[in-house]
C-alpha positions in Angstrom: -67.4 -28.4 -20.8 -65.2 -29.3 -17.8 -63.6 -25.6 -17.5 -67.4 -24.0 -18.0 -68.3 -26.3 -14.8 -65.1 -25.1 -13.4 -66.0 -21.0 -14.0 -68.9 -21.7 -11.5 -68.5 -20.7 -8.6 -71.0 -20.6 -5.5 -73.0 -23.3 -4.2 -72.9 -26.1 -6.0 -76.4 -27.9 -4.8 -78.2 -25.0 -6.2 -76.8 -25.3 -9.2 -77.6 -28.5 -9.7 -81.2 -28.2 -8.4 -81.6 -24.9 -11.1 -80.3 -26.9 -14.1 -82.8 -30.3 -12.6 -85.6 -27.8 -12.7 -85.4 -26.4 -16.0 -84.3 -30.0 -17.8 -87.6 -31.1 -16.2 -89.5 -28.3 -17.4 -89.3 -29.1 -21.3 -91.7 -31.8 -21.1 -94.5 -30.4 -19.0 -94.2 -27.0 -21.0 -93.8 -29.1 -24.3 -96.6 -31.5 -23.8 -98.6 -28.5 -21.8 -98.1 -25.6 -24.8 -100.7 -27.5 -27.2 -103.7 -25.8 -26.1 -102.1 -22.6 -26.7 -101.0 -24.4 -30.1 -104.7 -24.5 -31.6 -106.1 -21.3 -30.2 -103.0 -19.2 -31.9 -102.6 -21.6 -35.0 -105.1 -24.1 -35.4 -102.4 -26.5 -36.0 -101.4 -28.4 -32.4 -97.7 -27.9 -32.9 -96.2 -27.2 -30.4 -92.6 -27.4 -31.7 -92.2 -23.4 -31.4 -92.9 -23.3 -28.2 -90.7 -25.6 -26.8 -87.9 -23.6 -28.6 -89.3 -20.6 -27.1 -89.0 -21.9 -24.4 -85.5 -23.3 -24.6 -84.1 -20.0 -25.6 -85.6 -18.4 -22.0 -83.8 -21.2 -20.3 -80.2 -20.6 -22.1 -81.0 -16.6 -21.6 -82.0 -17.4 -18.0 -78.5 -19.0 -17.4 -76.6 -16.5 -18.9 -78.1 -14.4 -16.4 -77.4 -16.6 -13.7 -74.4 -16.5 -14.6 -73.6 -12.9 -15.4 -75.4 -11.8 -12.1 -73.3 -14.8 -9.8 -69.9 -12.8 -11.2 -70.8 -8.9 -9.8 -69.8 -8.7 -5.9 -73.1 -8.8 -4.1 -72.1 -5.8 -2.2 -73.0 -3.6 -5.4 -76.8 -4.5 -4.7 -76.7 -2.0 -2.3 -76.2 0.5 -4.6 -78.4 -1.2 -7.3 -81.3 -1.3 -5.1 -80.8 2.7 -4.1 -80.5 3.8 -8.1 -82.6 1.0 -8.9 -85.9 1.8 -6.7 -86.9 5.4 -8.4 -86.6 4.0 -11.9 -88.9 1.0 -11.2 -91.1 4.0 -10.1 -90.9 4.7 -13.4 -91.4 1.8 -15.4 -94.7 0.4 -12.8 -96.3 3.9 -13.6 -95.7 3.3 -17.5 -97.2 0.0 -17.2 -100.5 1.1 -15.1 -100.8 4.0 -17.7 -99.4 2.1 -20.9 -100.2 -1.8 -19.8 -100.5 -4.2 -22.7 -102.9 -7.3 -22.6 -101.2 -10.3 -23.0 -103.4 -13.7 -24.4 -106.8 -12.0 -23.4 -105.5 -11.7 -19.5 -107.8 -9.1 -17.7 -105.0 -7.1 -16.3 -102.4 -4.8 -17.8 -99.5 -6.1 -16.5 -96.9 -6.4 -18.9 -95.1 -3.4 -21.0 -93.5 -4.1 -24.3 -89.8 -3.4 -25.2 -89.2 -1.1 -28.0 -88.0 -2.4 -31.1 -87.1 -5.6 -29.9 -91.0 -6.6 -29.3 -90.5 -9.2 -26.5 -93.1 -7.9 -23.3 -92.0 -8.0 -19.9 -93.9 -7.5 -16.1 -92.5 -5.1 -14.4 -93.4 -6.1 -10.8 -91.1 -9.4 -11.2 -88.4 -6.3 -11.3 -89.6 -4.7 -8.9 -90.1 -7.4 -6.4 -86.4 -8.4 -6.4 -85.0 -4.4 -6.4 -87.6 -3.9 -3.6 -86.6 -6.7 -1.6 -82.7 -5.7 -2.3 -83.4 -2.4 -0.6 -85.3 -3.8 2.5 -82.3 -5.9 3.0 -79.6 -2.7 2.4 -81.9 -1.1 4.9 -82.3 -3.1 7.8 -78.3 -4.1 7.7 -77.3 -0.4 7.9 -79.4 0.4 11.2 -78.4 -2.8 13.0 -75.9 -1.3 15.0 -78.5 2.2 15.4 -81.8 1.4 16.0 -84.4 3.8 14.4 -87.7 5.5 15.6 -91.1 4.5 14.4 -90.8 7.8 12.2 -87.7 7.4 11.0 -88.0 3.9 9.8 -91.4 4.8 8.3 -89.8 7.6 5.9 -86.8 5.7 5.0 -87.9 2.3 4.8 -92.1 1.9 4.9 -92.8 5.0 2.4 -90.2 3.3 -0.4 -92.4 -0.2 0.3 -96.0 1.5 -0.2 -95.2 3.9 -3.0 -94.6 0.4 -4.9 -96.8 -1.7 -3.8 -100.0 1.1 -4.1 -98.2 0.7 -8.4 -98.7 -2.8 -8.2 -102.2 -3.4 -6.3 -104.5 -2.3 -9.1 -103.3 -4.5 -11.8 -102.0 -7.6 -10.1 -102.9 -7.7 -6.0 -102.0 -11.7 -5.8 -97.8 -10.0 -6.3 -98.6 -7.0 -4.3 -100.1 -9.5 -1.2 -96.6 -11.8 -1.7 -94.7 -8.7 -1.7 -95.3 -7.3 1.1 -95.9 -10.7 3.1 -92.0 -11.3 2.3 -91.3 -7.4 3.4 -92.8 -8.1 6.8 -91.1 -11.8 6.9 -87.3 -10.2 6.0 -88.0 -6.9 8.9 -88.9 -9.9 11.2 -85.8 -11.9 10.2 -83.6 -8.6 10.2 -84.6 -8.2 14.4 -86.9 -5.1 13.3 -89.0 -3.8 16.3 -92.6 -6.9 16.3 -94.5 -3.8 17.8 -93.6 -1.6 14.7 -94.3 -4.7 12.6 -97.8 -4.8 14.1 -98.4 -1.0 13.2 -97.4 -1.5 9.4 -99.5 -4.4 9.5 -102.4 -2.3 10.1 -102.1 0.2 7.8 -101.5 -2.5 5.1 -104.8 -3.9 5.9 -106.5 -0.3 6.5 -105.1 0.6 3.2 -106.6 -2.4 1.5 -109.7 -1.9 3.0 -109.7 2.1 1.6 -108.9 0.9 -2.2 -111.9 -1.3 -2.3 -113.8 1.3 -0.3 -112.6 3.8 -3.1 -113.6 1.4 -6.1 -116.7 1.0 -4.5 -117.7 4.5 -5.2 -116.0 4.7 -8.3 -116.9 1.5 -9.8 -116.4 2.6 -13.4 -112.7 3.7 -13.1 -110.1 1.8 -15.1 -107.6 2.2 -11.9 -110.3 0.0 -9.9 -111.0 -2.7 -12.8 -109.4 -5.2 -11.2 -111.1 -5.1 -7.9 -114.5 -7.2 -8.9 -112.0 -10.0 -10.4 -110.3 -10.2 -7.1 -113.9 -10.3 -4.7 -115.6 -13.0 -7.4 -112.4 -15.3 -7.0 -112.8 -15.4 -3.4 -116.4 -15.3 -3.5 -115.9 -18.3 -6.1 -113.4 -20.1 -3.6 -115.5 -20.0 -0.6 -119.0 -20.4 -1.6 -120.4 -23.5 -5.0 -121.1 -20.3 -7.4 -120.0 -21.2 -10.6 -117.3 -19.1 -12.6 -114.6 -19.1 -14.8 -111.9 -19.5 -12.2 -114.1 -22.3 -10.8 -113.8 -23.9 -14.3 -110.6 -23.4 -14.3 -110.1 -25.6 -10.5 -112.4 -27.9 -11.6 -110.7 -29.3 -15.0 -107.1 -29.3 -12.7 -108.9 -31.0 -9.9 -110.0 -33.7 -12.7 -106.6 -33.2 -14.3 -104.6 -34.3 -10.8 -107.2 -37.7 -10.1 -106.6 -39.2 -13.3 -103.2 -39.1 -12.7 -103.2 -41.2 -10.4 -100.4 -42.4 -8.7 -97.8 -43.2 -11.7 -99.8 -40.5 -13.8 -100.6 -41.1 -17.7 -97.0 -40.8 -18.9 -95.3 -37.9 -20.5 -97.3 -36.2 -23.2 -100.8 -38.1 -22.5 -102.5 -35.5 -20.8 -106.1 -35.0 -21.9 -107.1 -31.8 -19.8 -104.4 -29.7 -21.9 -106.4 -29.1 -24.0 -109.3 -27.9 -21.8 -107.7 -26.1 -19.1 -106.8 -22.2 -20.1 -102.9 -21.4 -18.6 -102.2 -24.7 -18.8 -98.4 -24.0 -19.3 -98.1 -21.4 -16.9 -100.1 -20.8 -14.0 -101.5 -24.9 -13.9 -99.2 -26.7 -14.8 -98.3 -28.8 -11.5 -101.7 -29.7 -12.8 -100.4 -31.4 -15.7 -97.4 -32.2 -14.0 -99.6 -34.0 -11.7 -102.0 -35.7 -14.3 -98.6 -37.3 -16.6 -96.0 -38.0 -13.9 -98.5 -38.6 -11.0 -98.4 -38.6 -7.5 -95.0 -39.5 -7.8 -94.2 -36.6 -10.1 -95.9 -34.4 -8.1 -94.1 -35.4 -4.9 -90.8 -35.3 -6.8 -91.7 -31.7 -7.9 -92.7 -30.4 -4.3 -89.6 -31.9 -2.3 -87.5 -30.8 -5.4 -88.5 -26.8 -4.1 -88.4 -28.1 -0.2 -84.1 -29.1 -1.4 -84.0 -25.4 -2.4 -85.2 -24.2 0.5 -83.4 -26.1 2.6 -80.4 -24.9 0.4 -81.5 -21.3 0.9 -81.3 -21.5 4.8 -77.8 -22.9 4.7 -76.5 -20.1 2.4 -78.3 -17.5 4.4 -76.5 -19.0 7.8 -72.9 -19.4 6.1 -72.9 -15.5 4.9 -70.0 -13.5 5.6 -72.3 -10.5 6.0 -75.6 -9.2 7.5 -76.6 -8.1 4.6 -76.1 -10.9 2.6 -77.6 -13.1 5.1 -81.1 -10.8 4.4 -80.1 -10.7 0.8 -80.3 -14.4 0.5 -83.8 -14.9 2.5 -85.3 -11.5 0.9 -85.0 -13.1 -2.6 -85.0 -16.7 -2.6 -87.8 -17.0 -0.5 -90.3 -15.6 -2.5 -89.1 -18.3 -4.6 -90.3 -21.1 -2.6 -93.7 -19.4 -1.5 -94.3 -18.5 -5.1 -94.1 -22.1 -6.0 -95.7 -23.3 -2.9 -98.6 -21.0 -3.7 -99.0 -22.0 -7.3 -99.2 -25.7 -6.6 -102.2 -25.1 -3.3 -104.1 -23.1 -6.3 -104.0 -26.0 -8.6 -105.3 -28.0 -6.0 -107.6 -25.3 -4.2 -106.0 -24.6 -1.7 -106.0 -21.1 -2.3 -108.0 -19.2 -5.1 -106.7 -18.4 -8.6 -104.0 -16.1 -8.0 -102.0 -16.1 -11.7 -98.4 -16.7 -10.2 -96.4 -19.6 -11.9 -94.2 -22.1 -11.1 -90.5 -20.9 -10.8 -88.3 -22.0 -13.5 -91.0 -24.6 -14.7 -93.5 -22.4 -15.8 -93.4 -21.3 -19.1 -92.6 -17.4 -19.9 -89.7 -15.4 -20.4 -90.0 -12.7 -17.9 -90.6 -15.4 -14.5 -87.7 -17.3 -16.1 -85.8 -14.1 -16.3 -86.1 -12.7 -12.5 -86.0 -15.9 -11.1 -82.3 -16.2 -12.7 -81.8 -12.9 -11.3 -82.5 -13.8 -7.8 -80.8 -17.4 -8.0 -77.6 -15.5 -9.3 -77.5 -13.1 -6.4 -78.3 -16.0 -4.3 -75.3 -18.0 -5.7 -73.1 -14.9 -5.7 -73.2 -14.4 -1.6 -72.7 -18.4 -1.6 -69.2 -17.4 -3.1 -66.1 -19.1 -0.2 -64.2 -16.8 0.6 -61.1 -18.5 -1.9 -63.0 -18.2 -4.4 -63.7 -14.0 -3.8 -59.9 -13.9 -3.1 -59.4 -15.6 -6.8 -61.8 -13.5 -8.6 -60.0 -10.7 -7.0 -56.4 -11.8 -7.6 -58.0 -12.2 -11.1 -59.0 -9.1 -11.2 -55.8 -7.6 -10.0 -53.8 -9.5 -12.4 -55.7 -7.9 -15.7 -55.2 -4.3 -14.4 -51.6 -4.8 -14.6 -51.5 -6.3 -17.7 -53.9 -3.7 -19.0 -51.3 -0.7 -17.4 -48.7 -2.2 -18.7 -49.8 -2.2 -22.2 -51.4 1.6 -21.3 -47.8 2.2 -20.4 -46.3 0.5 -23.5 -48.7 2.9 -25.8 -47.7 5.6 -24.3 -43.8 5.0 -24.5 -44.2 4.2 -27.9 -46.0 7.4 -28.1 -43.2 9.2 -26.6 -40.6 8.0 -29.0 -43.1 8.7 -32.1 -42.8 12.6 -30.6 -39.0 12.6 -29.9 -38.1 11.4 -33.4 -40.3 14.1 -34.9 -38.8 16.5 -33.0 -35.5 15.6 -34.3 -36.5 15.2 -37.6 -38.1 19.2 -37.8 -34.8 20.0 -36.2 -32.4 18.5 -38.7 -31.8 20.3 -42.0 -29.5 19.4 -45.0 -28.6 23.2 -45.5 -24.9 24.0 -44.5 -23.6 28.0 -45.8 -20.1 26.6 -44.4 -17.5 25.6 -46.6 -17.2 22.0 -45.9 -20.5 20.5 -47.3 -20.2 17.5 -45.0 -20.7 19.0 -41.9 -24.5 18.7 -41.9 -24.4 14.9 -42.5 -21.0 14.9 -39.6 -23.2 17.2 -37.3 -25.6 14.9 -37.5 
């Protein structure tokens, strides 16, 4: 165990803060699941998906710490190859989409033969994000026209955001708020920022114009789900989303302050997403305001944590790198818990790390690796590469070994073809002397 803690390298806080999270996510997603439990089995038990959920977490580390080991300068090669085929795989999902528990939108593709399902925009956030950040490090020192940025850096950023926005606008909105908040970090012209700001919103403005007039179209299906759940937020009307509100809003005031305790939470088995996209609710409702609290400052540490990485950085890039995709972290979070107490309307993103579901679990590791990876010191890179070093020559040397051995394998064949035990001279030792 001590010489696993040892093979981490990085920032230390956010390790611990990572492992925190997910040991305190088994109880809310264990005590949370039961709802789920009766619809899919009639039984309650919630024993499978707790060890679901337990094998994300140990896959999500893995990741965490596969990712943390790769030089962080590779991403900007990643996020150049990367970008095209997440092209691919959004436009497979818009055409292709599987429904996942009854959810309205087709967000999720499944994996051949292995049968697990996975949301592609998680993906793309983080390879999107990547290449922002590549961008706006290599045209620090030049510093681009409106035109030139537009092609190389805006047209990337719509092409997949327009492949998110029909099924799922609540990922599209966060991805392209945290686009504009890295160009502003990155020192990218306010005035251009301002112009892609505008076309965002006059964009917006033409898809709902456009489902308007084609109101049948599956491409637009999503559109009267988004304008009910703000009609629903700012106005009494009655809907399923404000259902939904309602039994969390009930869910956090009988909490209280020190909550029900762990596993006593009565709206479970009311509220639909409970493990997912509500479950500060139940957070709220078992741990109470305490919990709650504890939960909230929990993220505020990571952030905090995020800033200081992003300062120490060796490198421009990593610097965006760091904000670009550990942000959306925090905001994420920060978003799901004003939902749950209606802050904002139902938007369907979960809790980071908490939350149950493989593919959140997944990305998030993804982003906290690469996030861990720039927090590298600058000993430890020098050790990894010494390491490094020091297996190539051991690997020559045995490449070299091979080959000698190789050599000699030859050389006494040769000699063998060439000797013969024939003599026509008169002594018949001299073949056996000769030799």
């Amino acid at each position: 165990m001590k010489e696993l803690v040892n093979n981490l390298k990085g920032d230390r806080v956010i390790w611990s803060f990572v492992a925190l999270l997910a040991l305190f996510s088994f109880m809310p997603v264990f005590s949370a699941s039961s709802n789920l439990a009766y619809i899919g089995r009639g039984t309650g038990n919630t024993i499978s998906y707790l060890l679901k959920h337990l094998a994300h977490i140990i896959i999500g580390f893995f990741i965490i710490y596969g990712v943390h080991k790769v030089p962080y300068h590779y991403y900007k090669v990643i996020s150049k190859i990367g970008l095209p085929v997440v092209w691919l795989l959004l436009a497979y999902t818009l055409i292709k989409g599987t429904v996942i528990a009854g959810a309205n939108a087709s967000r999720w593709i499944q994996v051949p033969f292995i049968g697990i399902t996975f949301q592609t925009s998680t993906l793309a956030f983080i390879v999107l994000m990547m290449y922002v950040a590549r961008y706006l490090s290599k045209k620090r020192e030049v510093e681009d026209t409106f035109q030139e940025s537009f092609i190389q850096l805006w047209i990337p950023v719509f092409i997949t955001l327009g492949m998110i926005l029909p099924a799922n606008f609540s990922t599209a909105a966060l991805m392209f708020s945290m686009v504009l908040m890295l160009t502003f970090v990155g020192n990218y012209s306010i005035k251009y920022i301002g112009y892609i700001l505008g076309m965002g919103i006059a964009a917006l403005a033409l898809f709902v114009l456009l489902s308007k007039a084609f109101p049948d179209a599956r491409f637009f299906s999503r559109v009267n789900t988004w304008s009910s759940r703000i009609e629903n937020f700012t106005t009494d009307k009655p809907g399923e989303d404000d259902y939904q509100i309602e039994k969390a809003k009930i869910a956090i005031a009988s909490g209280g302050i020190y909550g029900l305790g762990p596993g006593k939470s009565v709206q479970k088995h009311f509220l639909p997403q409970s493990s997912s996209d509500f479950i500060y609710a139940i957070i709220v409702e078992e741990w109470g305001l305490i919990g709650g609290l504890g939960v909230l400052l929990m993220y505020l540490l990571l952030f905090f944590r995020f800033i200081i990485a992003a300062h120490k950085a060796n490198s421009l890039f990593g610097k965006l790198l760091v904000v670009g995709v550990g942000f959306p972290i925090i905001f994420q979070a920060m978003i799901n818990m004003a939902v749950a107490v209606e802050l904002l309307p139902v938007t369907g993103q979960t809790l980071p790390f908490i939350s149950s579901g493989g593919t959140s679990i997944w990305m998030v590791s993804v982003s906290l690796g690469i996030i861990i990876n720039v927090t590298k010191k600058e000993e430890e890179i020098a050790q990894e590469l010494s390491d490094k070093a020091r297996r190539d020559a051991a690997l020559q040397k045995l490449i070299d070994k091979q080959l000698e051995d190789e050599n000699e394998e030859v050389q006494d064949e040769t000699n063998a073809e060439n000797y013969s035990i024939e003599d026509n001279s008169k002594n018949p030792m001299n073949a056996v002397l000769n030799k």
